[in-house]
N, CA, C and O atoms as a DFTB+ gen file, in Angstrom:
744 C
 N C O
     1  1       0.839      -1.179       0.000
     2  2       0.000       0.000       0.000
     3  2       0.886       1.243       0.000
     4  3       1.944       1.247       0.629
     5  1       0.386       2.498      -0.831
     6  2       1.260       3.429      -0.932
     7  2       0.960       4.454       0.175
     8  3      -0.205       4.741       0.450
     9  1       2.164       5.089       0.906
    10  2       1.753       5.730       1.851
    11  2       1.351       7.185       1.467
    12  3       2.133       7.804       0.746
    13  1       0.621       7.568       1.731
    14  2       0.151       9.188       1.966
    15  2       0.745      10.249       2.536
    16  3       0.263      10.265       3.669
    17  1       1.560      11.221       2.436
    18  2       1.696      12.235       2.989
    19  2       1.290      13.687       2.596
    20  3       1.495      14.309       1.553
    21  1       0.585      14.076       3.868
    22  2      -0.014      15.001       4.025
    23  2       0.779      16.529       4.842
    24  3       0.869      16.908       6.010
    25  1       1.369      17.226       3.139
    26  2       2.169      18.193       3.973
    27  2       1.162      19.627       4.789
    28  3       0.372      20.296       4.123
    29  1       1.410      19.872       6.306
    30  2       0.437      20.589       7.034
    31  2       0.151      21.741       6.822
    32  3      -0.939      22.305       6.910
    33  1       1.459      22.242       6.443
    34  2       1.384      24.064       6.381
    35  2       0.655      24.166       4.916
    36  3      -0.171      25.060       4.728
    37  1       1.036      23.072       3.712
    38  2       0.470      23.412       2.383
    39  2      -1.106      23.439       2.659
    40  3      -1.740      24.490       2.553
    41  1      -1.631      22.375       2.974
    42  2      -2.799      21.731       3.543
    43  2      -3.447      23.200       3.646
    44  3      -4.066      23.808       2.773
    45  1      -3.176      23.544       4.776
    46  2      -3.841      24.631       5.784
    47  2      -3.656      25.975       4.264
    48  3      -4.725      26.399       3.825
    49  1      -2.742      26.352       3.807
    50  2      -2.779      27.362       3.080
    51  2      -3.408      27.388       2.212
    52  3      -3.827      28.456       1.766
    53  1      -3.848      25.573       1.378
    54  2      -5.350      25.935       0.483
    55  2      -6.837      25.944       1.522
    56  3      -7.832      26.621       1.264
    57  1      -6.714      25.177       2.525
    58  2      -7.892      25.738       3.562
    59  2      -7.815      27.151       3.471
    60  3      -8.426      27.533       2.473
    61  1      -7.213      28.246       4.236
    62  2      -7.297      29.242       3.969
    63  2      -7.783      30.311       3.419
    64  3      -8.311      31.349       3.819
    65  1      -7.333      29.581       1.835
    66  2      -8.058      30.448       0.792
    67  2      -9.405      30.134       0.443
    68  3      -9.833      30.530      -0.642
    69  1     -10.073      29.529       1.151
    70  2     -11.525      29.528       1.547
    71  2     -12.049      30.434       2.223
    72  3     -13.174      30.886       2.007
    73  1     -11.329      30.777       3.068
    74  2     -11.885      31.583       4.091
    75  2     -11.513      33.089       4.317
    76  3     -10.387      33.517       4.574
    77  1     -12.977      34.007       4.134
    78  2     -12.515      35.509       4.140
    79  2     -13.266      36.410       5.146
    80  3     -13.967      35.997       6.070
    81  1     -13.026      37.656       4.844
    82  2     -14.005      38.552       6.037
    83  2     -13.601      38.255       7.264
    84  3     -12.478      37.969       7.679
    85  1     -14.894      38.375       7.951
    86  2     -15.187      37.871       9.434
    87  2     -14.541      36.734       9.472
    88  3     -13.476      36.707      10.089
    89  1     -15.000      35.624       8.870
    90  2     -14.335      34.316       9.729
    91  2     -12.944      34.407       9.714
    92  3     -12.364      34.055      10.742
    93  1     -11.982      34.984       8.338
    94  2     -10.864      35.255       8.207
    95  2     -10.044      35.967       9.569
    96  3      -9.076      35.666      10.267
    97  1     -10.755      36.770       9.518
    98  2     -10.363      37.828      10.549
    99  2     -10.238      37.237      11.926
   100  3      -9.182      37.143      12.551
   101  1     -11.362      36.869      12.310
   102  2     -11.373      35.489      13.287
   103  2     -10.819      34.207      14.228
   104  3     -10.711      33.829      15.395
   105  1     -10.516      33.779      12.649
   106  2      -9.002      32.893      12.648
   107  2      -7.729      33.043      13.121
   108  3      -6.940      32.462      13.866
   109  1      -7.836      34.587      12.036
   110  2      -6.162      35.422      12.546
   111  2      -6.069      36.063      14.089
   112  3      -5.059      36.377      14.718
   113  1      -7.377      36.143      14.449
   114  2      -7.267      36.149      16.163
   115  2      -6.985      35.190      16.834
   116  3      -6.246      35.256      17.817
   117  1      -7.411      34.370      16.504
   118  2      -7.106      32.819      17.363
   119  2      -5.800      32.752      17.017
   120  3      -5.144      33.090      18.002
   121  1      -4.886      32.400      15.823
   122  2      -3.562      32.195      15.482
   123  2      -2.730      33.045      16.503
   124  3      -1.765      32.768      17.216
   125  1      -3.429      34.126      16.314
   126  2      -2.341      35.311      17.169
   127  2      -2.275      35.080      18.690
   128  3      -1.267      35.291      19.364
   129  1      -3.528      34.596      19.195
   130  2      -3.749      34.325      20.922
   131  2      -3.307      33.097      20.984
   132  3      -2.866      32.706      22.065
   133  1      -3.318      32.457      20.163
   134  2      -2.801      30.814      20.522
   135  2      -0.947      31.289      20.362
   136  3      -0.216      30.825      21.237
   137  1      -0.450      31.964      19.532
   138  2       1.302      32.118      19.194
   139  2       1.314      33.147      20.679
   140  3       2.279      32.805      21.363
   141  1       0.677      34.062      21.211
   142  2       0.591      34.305      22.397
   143  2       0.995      33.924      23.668
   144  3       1.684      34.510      24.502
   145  1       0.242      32.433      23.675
   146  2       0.004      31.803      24.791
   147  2       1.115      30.807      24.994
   148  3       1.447      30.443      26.122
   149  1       2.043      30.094      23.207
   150  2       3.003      29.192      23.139
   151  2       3.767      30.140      23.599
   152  3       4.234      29.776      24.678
   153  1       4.222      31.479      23.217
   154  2       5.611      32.334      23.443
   155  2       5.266      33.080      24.400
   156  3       6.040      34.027      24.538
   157  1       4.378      33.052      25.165
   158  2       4.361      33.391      26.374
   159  2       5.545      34.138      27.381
   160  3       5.582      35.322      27.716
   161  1       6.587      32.929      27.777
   162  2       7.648      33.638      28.032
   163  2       8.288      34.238      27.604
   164  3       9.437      34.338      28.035
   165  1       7.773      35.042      26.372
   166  2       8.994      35.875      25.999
   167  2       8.569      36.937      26.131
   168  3       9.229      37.921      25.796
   169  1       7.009      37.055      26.802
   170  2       6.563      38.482      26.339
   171  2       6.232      38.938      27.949
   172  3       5.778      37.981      28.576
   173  1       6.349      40.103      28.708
   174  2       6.084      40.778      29.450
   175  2       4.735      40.743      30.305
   176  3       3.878      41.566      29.983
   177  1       4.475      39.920      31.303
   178  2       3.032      40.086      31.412
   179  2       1.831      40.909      31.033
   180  3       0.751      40.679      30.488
   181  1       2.751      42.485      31.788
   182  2       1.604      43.867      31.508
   183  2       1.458      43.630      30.475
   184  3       0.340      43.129      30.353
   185  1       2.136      43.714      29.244
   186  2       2.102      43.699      27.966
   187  2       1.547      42.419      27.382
   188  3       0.543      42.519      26.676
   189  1       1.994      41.420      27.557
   190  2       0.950      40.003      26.980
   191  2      -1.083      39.999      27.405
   192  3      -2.004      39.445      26.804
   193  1      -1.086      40.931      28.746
   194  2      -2.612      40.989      29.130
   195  2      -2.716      42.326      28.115
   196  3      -3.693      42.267      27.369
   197  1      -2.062      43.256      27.994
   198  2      -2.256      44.373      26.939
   199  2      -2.486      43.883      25.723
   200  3      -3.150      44.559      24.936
   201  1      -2.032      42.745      25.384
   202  2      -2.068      42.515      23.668
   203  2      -2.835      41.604      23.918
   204  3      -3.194      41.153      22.830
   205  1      -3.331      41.027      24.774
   206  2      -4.611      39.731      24.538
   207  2      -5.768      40.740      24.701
   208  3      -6.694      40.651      23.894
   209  1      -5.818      41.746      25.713
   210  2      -6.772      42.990      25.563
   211  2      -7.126      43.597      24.027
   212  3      -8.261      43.820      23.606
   213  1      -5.950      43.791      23.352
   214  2      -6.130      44.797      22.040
   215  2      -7.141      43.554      21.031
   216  3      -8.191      43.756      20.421
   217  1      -6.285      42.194      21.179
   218  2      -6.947      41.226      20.544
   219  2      -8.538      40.668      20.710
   220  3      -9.254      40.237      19.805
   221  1      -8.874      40.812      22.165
   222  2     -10.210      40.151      22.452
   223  2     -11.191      42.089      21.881
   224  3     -12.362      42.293      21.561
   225  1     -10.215      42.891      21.981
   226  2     -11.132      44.448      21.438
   227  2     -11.590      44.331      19.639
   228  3     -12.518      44.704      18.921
   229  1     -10.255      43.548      19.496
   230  2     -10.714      43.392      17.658
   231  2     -11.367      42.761      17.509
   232  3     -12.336      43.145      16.855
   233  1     -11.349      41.544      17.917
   234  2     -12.505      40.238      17.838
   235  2     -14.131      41.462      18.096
   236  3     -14.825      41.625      17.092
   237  1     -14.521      42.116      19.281
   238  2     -15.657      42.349      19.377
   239  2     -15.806      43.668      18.137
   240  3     -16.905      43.909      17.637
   241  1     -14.480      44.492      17.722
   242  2     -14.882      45.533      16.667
   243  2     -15.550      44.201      15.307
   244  3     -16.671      43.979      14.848
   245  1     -14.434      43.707      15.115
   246  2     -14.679      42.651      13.857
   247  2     -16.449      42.213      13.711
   248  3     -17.172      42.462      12.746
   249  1     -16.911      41.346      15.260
   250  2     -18.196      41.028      15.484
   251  2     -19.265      42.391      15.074
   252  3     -20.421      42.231      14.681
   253  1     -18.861      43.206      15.189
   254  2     -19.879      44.794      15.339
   255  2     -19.785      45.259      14.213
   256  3     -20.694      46.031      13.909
   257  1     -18.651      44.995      13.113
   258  2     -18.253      45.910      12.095
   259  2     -17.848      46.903      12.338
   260  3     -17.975      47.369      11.205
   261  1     -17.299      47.954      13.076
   262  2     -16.651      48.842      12.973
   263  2     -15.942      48.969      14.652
   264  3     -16.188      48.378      15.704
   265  1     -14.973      50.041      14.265
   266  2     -13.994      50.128      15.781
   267  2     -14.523      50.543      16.849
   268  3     -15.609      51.064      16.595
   269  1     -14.291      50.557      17.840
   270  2     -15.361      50.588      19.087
   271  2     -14.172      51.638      19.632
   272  3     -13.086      51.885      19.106
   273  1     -14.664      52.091      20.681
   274  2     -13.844      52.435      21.793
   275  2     -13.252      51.818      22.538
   276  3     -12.123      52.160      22.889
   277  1     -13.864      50.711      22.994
   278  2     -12.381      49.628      23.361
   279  2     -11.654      49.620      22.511
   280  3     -10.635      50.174      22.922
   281  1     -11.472      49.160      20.999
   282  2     -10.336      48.583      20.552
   283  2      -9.515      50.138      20.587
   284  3      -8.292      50.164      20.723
   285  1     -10.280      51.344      20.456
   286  2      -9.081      52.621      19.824
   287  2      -7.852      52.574      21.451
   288  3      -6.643      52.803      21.488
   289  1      -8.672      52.243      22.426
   290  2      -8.144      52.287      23.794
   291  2      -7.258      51.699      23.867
   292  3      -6.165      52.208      24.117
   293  1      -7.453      50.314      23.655
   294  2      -6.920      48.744      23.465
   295  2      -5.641      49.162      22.803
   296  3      -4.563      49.072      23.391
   297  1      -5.763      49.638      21.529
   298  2      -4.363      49.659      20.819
   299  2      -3.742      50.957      21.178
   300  3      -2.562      51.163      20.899
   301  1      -4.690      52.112      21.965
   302  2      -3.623      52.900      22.443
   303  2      -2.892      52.835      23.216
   304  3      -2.028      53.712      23.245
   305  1      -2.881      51.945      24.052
   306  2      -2.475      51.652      25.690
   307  2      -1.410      50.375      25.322
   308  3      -0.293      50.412      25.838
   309  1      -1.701      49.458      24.594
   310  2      -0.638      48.524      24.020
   311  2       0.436      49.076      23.117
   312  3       1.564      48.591      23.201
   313  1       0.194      50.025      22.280
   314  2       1.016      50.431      21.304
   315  2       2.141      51.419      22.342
   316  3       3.360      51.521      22.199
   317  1       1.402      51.970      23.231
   318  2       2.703      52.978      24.255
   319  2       3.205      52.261      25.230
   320  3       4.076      52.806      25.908
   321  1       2.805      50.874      25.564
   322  2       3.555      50.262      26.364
   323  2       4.503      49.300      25.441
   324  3       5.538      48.859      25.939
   325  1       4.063      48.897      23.770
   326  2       4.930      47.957      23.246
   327  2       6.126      49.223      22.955
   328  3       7.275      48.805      22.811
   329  1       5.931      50.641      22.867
   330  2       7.047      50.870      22.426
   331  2       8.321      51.439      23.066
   332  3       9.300      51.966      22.538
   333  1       7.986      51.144      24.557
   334  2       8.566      51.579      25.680
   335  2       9.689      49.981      25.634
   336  3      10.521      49.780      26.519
   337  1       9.494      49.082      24.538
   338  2      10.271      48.000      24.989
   339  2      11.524      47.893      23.583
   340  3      11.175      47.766      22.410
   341  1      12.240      47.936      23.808
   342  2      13.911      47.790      23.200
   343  2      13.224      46.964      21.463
   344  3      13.078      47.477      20.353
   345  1      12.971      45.625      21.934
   346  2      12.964      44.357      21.117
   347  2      11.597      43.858      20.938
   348  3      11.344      42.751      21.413
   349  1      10.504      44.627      20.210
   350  2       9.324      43.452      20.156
   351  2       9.564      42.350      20.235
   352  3      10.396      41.892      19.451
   353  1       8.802      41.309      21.412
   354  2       9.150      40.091      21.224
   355  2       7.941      39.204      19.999
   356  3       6.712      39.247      20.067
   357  1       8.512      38.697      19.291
   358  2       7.815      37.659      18.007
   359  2       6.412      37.875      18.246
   360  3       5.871      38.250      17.206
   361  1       5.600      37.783      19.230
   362  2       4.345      36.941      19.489
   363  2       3.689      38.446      19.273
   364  3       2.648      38.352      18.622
   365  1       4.032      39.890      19.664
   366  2       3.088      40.561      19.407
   367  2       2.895      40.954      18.133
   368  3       1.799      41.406      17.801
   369  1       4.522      40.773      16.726
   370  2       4.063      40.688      15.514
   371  2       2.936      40.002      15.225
   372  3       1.992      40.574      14.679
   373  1       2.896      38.763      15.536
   374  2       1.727      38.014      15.126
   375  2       0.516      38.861      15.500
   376  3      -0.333      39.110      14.644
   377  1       0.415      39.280      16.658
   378  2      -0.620      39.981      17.072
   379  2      -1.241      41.211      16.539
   380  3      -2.457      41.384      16.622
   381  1      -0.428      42.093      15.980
   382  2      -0.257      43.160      15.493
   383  2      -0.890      43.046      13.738
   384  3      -1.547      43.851      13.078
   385  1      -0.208      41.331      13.318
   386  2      -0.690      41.276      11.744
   387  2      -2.570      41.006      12.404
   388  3      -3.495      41.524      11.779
   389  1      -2.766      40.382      13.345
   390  2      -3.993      40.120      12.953
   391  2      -5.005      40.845      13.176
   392  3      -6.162      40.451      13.032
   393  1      -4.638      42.109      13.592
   394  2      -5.173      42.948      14.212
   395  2      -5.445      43.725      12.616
   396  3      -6.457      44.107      12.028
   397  1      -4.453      43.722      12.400
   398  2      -4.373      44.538      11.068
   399  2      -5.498      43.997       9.996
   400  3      -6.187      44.830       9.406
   401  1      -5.702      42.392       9.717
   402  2      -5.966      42.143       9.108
   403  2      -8.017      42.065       9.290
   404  3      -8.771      41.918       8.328
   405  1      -8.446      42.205      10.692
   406  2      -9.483      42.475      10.916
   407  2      -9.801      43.695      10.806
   408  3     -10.802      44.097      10.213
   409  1      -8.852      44.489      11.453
   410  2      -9.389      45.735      11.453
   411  2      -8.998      47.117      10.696
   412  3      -9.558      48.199      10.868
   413  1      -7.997      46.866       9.886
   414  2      -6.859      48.071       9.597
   415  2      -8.124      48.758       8.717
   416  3      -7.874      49.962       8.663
   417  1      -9.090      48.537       8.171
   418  2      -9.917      49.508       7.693
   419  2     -11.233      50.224       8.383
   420  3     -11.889      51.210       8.047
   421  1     -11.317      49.501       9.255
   422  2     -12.148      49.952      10.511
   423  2     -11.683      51.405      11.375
   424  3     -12.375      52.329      11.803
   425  1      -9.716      51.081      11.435
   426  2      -9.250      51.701      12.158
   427  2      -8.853      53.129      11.136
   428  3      -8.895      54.329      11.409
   429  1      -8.482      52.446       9.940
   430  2      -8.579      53.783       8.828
   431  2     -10.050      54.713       8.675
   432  3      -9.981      55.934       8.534
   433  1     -10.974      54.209       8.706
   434  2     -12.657      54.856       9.189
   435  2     -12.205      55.484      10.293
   436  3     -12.263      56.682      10.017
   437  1     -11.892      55.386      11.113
   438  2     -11.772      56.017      12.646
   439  2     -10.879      56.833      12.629
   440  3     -10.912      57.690      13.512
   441  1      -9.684      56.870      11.554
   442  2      -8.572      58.064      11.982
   443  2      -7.637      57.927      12.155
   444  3      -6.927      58.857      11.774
   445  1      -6.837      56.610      12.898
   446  2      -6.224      56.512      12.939
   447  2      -4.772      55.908      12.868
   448  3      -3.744      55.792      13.536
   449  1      -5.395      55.554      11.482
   450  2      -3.973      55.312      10.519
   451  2      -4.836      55.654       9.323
   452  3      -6.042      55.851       9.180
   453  1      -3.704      55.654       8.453
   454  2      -4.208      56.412       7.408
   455  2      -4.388      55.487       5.861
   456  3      -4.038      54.313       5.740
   457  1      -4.931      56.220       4.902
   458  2      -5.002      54.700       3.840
   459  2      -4.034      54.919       2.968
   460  3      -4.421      55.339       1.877
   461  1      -2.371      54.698       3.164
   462  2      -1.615      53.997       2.532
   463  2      -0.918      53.305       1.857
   464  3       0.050      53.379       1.101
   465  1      -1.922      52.269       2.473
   466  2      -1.672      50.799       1.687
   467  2      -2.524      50.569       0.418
   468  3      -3.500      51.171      -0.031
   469  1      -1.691      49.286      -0.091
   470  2      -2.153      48.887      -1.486
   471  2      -1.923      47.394      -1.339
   472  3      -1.891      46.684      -2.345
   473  1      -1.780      46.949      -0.260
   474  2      -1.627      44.935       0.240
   475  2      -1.984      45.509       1.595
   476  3      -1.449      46.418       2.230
   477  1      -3.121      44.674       1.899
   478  2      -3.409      43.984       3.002
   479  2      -2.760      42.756       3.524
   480  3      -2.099      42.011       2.800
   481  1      -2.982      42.527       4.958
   482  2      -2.233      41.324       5.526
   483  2      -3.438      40.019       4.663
   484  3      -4.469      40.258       4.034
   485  1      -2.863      38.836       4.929
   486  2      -3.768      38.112       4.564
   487  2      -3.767      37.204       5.927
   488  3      -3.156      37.430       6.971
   489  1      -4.457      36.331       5.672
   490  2      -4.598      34.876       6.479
   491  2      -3.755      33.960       6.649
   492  3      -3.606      33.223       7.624
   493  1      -3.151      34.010       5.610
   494  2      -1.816      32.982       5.115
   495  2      -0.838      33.408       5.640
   496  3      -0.068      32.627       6.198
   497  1      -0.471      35.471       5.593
   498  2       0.540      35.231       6.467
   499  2       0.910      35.227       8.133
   500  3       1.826      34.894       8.885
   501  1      -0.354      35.789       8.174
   502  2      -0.825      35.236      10.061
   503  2       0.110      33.907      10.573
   504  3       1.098      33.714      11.282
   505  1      -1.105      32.905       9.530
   506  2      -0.582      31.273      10.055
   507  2       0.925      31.183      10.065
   508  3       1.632      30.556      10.854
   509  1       1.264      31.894       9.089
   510  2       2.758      30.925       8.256
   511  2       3.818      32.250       9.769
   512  3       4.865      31.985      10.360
   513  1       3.005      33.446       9.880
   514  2       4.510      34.130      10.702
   515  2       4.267      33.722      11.945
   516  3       5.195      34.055      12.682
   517  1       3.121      32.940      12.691
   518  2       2.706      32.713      13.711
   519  2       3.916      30.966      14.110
   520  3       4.469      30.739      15.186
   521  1       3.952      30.336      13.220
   522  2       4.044      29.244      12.653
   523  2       5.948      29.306      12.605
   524  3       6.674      28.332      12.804
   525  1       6.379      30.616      12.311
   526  2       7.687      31.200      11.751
   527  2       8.694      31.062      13.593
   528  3       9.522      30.294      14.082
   529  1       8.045      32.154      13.976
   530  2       7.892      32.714      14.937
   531  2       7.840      31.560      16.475
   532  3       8.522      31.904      17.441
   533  1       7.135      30.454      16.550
   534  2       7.372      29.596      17.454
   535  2       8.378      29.036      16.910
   536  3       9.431      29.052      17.548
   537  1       8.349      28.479      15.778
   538  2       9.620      27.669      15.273
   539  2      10.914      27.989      16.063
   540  3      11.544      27.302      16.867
   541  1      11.141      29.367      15.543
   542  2      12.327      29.944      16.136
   543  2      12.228      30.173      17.470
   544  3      13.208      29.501      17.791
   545  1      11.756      30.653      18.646
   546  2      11.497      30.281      19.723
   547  2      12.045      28.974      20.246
   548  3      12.973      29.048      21.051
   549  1      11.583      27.768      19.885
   550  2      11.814      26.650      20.103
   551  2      13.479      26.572      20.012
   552  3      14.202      26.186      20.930
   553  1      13.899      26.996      18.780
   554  2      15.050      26.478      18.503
   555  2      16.314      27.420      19.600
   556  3      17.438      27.217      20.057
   557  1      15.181      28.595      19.622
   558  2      16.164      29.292      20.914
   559  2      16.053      29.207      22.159
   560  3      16.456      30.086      22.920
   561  1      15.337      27.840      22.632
   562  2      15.114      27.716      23.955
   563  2      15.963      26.116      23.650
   564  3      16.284      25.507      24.671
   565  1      16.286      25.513      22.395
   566  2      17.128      24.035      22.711
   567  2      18.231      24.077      24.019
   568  3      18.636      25.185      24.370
   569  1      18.632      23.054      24.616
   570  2      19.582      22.817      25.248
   571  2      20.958      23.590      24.635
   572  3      21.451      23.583      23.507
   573  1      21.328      24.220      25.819
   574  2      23.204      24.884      24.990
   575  2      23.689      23.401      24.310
   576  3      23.249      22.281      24.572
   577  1      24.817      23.815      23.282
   578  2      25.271      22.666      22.629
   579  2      24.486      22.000      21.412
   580  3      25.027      21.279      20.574
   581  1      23.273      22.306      21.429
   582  2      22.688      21.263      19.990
   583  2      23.180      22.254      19.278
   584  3      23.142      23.440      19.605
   585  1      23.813      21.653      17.954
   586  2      24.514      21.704      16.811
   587  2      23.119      21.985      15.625
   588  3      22.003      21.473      15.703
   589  1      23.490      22.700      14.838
   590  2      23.089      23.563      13.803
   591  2      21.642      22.300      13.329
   592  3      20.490      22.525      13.700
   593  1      22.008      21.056      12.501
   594  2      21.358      20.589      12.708
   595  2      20.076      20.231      13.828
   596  3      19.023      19.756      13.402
   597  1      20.178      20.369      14.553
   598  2      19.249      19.883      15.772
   599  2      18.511      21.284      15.787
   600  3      17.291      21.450      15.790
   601  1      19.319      22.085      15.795
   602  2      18.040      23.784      16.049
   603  2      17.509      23.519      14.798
   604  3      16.300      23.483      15.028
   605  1      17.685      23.285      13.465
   606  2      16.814      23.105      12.257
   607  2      15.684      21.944      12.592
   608  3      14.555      21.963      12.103
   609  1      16.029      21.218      13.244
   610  2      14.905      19.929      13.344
   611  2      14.280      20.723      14.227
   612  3      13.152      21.131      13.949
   613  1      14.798      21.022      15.243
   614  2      13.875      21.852      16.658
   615  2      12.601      23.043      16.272
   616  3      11.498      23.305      16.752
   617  1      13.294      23.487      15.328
   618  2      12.681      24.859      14.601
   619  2      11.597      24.172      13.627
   620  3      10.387      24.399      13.619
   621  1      12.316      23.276      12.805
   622  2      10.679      22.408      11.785
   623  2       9.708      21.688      12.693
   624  3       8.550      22.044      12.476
   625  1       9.841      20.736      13.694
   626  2       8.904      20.406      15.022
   627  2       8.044      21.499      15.317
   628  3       6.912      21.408      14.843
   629  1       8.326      22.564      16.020
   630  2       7.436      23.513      16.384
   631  2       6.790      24.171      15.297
   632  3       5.673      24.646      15.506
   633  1       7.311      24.275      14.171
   634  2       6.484      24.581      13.140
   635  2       5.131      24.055      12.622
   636  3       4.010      24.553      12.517
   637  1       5.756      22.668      12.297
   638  2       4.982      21.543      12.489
   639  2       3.661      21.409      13.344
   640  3       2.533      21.150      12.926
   641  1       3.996      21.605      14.408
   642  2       2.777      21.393      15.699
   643  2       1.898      22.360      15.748
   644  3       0.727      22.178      16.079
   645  1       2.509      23.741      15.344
   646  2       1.354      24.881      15.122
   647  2       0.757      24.939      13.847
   648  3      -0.331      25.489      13.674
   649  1       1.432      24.378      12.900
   650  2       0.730      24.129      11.389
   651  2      -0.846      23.385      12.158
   652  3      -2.054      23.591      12.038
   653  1       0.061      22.421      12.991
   654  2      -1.448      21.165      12.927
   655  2      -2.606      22.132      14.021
   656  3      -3.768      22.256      13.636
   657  1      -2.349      22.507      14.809
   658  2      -3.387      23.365      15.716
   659  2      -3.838      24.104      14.961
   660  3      -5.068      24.134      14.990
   661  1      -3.272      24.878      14.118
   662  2      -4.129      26.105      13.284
   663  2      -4.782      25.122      12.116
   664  3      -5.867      25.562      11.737
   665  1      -4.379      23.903      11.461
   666  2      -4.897      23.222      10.890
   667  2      -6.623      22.549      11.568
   668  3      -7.698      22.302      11.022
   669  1      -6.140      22.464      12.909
   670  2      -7.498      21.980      13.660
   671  2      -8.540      22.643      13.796
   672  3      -9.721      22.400      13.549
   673  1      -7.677      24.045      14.472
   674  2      -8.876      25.032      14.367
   675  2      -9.743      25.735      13.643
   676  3     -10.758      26.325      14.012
   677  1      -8.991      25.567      11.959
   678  2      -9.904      25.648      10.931
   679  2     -11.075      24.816      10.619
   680  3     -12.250      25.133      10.436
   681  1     -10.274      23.279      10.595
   682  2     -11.313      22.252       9.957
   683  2     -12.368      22.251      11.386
   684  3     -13.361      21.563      11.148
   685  1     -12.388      22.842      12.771
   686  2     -13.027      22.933      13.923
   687  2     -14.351      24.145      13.430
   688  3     -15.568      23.969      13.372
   689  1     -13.931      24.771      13.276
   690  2     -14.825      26.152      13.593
   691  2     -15.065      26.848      12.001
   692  3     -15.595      27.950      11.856
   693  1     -14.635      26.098      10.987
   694  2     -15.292      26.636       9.322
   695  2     -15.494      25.534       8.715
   696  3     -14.843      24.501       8.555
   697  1     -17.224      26.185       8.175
   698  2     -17.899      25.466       7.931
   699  2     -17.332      24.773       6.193
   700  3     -16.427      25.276       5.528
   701  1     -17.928      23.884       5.899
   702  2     -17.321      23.007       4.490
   703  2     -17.676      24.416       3.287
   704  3     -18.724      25.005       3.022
   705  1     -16.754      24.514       2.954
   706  2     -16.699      25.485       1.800
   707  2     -17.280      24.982       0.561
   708  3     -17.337      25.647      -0.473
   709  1     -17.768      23.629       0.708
   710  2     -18.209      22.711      -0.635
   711  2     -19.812      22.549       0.201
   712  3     -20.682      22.153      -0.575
   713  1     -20.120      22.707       1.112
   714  2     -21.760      22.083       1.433
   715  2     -21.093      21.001       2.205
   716  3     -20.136      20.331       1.816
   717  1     -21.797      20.897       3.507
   718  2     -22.135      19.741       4.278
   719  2     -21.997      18.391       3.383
   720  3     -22.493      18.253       2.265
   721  1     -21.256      17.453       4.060
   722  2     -21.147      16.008       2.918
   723  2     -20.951      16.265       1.660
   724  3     -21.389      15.382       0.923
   725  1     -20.388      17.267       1.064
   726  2     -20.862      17.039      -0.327
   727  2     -19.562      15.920      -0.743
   728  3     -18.423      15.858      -0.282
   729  1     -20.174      15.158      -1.705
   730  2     -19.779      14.196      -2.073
   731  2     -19.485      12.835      -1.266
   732  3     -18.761      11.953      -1.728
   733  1     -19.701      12.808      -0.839
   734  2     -19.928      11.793       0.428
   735  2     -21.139      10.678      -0.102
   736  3     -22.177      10.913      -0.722
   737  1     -20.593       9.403       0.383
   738  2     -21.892       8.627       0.265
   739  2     -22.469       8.405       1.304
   740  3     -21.780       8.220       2.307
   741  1     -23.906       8.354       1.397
   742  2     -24.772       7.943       2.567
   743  2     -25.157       6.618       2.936
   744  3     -25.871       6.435       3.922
């Protein structure tokens, strides 16, 4: 019998492109609170409850359609405490893309940022810098001494494992982009 392999991160990146708007937006909250919660130690308490704050503010602007006063708060109060720090640590990039990617036109309606741009964040790169981002973590928390090799395996593992969680939490919480069963026999 021939074996199957199922590469995770590809997998998840045509899932993905199923999914837009709200649920998109959605997603990239969860990615960002879940890369949060793995890199945890790297990030500052005040500041990790500040950026899970700015995040649970986008989630409810996203739900409402437009920016609330929590979130303008949310990201004012996170943005002057993230920049009081030397080195963003990894986990609030993630946080920061997904914020962007729910809300950066909500927050352009409101004032405060301006319209700029000509690329939006997407979904894909949420997962994949969320995904980037523990990798490396991992490989910088190995034991002193593992050799070049071993931080590359260390770094594809954690990659790996958040591919499959963000892989879960898609096929979990979005609905079949083809119809219920379709194609399925009964």
């Amino acid at each position: 019998m021939e074996q199957v392999v199922i590469v995770l991160p590809k997998r998840l990146g045509e899932l993905l492109e199923d999914v837009d708007g709200v649920r998109a937006a959605h997603l990239a909250l969860d990615f960002a609170e879940h890369s949060v919660a793995v890199l945890a130690d790297t990030v500052d308490p005040p500041l990790r409850a500040l950026c899970l704050d700015f995040t649970a503010a986008a989630r409810e602007a996203v739900a409402g359609g437009a920016a609330t006063e929590r979130l303008l708060r949310a990201r004012s109060d996170y943005l002057a405490l993230a920049a009081r720090i030397p080195r963003s640590p990894d986990a609030l990039h993630v946080a920061d893309a997904a914020v962007d990617l729910g809300c950066r036109r909500m927050l352009e309606d409101a004032g405060v940022l301006i319209r700029a741009r000509k690329v939006y964040t997407t979904l894909q790169y949420v997962a994949r810098r969320a995904q980037s981002d523990v990798g490396r973590r991992s490989a910088e928390l190995a034991p002193p001494g593992t050799d070049r090799d071993g931080l590359a395996r260390i770094d594809r593992a954690a990659r790996w494992e958040e591919a499959r969680w963000q892989l879960l939490r898609v096929v979990t919480t979005e609905p079949n982009p083809h119809g219920a069963g379709a194609g399925l026999p009964r």
